[in-house]
C-alpha positions as CSV (number, residue, x, y, z in Angstrom):
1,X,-9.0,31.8,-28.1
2,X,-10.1,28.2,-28.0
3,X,-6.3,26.9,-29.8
4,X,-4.8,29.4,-26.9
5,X,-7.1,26.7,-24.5
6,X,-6.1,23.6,-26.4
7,X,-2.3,25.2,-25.8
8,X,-2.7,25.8,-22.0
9,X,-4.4,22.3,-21.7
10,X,-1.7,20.1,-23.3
11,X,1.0,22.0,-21.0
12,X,-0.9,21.3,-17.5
13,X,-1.7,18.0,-18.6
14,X,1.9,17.9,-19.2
15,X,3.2,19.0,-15.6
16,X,0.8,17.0,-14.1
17,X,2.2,13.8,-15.3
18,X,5.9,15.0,-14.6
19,X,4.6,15.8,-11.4
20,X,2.7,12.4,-10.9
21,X,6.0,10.7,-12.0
22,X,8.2,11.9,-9.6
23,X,9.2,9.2,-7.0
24,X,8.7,6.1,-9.4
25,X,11.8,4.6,-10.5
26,X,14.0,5.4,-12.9
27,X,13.4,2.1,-15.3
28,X,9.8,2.7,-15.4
29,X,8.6,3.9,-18.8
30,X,5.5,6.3,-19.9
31,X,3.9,2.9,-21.3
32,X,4.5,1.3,-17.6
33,X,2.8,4.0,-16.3
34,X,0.0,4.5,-18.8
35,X,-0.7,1.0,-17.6
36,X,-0.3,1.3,-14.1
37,X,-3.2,4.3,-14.6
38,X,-5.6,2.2,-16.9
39,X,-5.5,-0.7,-13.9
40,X,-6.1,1.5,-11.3
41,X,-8.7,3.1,-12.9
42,X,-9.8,-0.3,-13.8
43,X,-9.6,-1.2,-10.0
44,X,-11.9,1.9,-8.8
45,X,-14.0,0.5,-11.5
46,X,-14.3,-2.9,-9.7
47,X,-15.3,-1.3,-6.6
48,X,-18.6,-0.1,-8.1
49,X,-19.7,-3.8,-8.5
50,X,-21.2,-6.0,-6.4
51,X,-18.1,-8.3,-5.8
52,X,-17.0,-10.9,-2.9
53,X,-16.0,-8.8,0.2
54,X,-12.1,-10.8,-0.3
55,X,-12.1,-9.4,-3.1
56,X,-12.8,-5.7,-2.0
57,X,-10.4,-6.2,0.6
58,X,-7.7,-6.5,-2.1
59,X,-9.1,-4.3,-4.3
60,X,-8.4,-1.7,-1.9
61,X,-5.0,-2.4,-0.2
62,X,-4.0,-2.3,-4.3
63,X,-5.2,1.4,-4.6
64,X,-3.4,2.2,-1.5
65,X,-0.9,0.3,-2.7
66,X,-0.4,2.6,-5.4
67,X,-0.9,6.1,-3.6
68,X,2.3,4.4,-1.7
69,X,4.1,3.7,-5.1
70,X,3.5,7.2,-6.2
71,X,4.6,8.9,-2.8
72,X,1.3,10.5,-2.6
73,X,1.3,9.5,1.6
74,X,-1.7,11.7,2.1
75,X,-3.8,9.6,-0.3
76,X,-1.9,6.3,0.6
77,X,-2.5,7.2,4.8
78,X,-6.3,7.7,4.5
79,X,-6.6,4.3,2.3
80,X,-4.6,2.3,4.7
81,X,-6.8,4.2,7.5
82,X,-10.2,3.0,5.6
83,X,-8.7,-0.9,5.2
84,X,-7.9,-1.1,8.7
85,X,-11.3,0.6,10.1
86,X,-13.6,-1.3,8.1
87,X,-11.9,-5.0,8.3
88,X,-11.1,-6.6,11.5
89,X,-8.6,-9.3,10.2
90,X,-7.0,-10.7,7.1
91,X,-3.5,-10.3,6.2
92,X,-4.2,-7.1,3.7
93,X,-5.4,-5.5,7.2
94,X,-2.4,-6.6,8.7
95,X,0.0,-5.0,6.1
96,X,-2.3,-2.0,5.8
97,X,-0.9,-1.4,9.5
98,X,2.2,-2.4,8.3
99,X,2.7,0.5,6.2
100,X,1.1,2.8,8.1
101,X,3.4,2.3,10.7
102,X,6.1,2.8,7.6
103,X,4.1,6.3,6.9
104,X,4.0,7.4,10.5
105,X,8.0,6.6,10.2
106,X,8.7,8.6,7.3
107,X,6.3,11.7,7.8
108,X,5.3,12.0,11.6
109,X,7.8,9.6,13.9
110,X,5.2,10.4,16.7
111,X,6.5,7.8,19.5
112,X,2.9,7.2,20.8
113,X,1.1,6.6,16.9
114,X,4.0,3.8,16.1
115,X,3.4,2.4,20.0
116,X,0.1,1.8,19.2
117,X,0.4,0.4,15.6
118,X,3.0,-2.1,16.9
119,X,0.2,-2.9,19.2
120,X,-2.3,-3.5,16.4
121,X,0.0,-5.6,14.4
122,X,1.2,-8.2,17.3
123,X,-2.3,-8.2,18.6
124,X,-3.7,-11.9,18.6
125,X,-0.6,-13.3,17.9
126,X,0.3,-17.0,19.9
127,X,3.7,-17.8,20.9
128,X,5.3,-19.8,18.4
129,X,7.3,-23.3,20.6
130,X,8.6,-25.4,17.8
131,X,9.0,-23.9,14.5
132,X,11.2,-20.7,14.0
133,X,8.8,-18.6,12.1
134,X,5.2,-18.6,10.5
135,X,4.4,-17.5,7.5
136,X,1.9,-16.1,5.7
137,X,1.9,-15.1,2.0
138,X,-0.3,-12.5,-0.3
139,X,-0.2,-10.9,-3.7
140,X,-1.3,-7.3,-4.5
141,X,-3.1,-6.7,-8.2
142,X,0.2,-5.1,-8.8
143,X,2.2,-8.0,-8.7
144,X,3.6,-7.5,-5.8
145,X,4.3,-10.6,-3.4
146,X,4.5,-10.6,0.5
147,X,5.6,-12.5,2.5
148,X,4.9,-11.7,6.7
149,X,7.3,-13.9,9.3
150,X,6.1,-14.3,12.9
151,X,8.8,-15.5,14.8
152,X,8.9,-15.6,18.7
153,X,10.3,-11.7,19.1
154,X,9.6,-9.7,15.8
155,X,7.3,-9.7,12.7
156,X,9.5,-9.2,9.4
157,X,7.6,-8.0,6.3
158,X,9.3,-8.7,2.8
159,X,7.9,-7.5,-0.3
160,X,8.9,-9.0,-4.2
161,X,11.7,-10.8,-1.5
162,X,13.2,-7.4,0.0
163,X,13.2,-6.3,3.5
164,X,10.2,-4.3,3.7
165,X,10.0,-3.7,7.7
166,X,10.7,-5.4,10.7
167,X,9.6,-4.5,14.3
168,X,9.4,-5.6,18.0
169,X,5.9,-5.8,19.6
């Protein structure tokens, strides 16, 4: 009986990382995301600690982060949600609105939700007279570099240097 549990064991643990993997892209190895697992756990680990509230704030986008990487939106929304709730400002807020604005796109298009994250996003923003954009800059735990652009008319989000979004207020 217990090999027949040991059996039935390995082959759910089995799906569930098949299933887990889905989404991710094709070059990324088990060992990639063995790794991927063992920082995020490390991460949540982090959280338990008494550590700087900036680095909290990072801590968490980068959990969120990877809810996004792994197409688990659910996870991913209420994250974001948290971020933005608890912090008024900072640029991790900022792009936590940023992709919840890319969720609401992808799963609920609800005209009035992405009217009012636009909202959120432009808020406090100044009128830019002499340069063309500003920009501000942050790195995830992951690795991953953003870059926001304020220009007069839009905000453009890149991440790793790709076109991430770009919107009107």
């Amino acid at each position: 009986m217990k090999r027949r549990n040991v059996g039935i064991l390995i082959l759910l643990t089995c799906c569930f990382l098949g299933a887990a993997t889905k989404g991710l892209p094709a070059n990324w190895s088990s060992s990639d995301e063995f790794n991927d697992l063992s920082k995020f756990l490390d991460l949540r680990d982090k959280l338990s600690r008494n550590i700087k509230d900036s680095e909290r704030l990072k801590i968490e986008f980068s959990l969120a982060e990877y809810y996004f990487m792994l197409n688990a939106f659910r996870d991913a929304k209420e994250a974001f949600q948290d971020i933005v709730e608890k912090n008024k400002g900072g640029i991790p807020t900022l792009l936590a609105n940023v992709y919840l604005y890319r969720l609401e796109e992808i799963k609920g298009k609800d005209p009035q939700v992405l009217l009012e994250l636009r909202k959120k996003i432009f808020q406090g923003q100044f009128i830019l007279l002499f340069n063309k954009y500003k920009t501000l800059s942050f790195q995830s735990s992951w690795g991953r570099s953003y870059e926001i652009h304020y220009f007069v008319d839009k905000i453009a989000v890149y991440r790793d240097g790709e076109m991430f979004e770009e919107m009107t207020p």
